[in-house]
C-alpha positions as CSV (number, residue, x, y, z in Angstrom):
1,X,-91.8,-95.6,30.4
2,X,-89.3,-93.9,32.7
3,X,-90.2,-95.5,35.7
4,X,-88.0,-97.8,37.3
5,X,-90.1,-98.8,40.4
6,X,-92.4,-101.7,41.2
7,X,-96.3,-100.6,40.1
8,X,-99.4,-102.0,41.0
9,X,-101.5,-103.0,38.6
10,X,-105.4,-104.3,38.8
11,X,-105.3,-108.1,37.0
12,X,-106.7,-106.8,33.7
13,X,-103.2,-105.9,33.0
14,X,-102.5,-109.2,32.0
15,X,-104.6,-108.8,29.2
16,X,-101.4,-106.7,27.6
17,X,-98.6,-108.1,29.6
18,X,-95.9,-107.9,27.8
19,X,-93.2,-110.4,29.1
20,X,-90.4,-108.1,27.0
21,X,-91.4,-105.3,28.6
22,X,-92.9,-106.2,32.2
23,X,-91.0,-108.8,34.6
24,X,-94.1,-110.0,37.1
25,X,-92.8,-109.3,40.8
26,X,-95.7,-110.6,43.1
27,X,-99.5,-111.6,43.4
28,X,-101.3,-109.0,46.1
29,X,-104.3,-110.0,48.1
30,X,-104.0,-110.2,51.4
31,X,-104.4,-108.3,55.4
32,X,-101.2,-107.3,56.2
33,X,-101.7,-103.7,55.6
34,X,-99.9,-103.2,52.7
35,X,-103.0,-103.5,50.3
36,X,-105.5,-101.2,49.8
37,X,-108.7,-101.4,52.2
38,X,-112.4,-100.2,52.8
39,X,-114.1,-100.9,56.0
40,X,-111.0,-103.2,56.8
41,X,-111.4,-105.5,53.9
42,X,-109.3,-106.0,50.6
43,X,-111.1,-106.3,47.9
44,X,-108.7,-105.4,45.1
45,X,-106.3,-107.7,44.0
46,X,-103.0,-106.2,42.5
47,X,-100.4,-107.6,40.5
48,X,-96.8,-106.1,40.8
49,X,-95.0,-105.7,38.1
50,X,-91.6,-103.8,37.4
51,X,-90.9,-102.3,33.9
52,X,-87.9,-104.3,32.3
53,X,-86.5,-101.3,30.3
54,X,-86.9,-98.2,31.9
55,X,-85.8,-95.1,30.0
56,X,-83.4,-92.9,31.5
57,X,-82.1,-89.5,30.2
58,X,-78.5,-91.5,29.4
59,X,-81.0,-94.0,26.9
């Protein structure tokens, strides 16, 4: 809720994205070393998403 970073999330997420309170940043899958690997592969996909309304102690 008070996070106002870009998160990773797996791709079930968009099973409860909501567009109100999520804005979609980027698609992750790829070898460029910025994904998470085992044995050199990428097998996860991530989604990253940024909350749209994050609370702060001034909300």
């Amino acid at each position: 809720m008070d996070y106002s970073g870009f998160m990773g999330v797996p791709i079930t997420f968009l099973h409860k994205f909501n567009p109100d309170q999520f804005e979609l940043i980027k698609f992750r899958k790829g070898d460029d070393d910025n994904d998470l690997s085992i044995n050199g592969k990428c097998p996860y996909f991530r989604i990253i998403i940024k909350n749209r309304k994050p609370i702060t102690a001034t909300n």
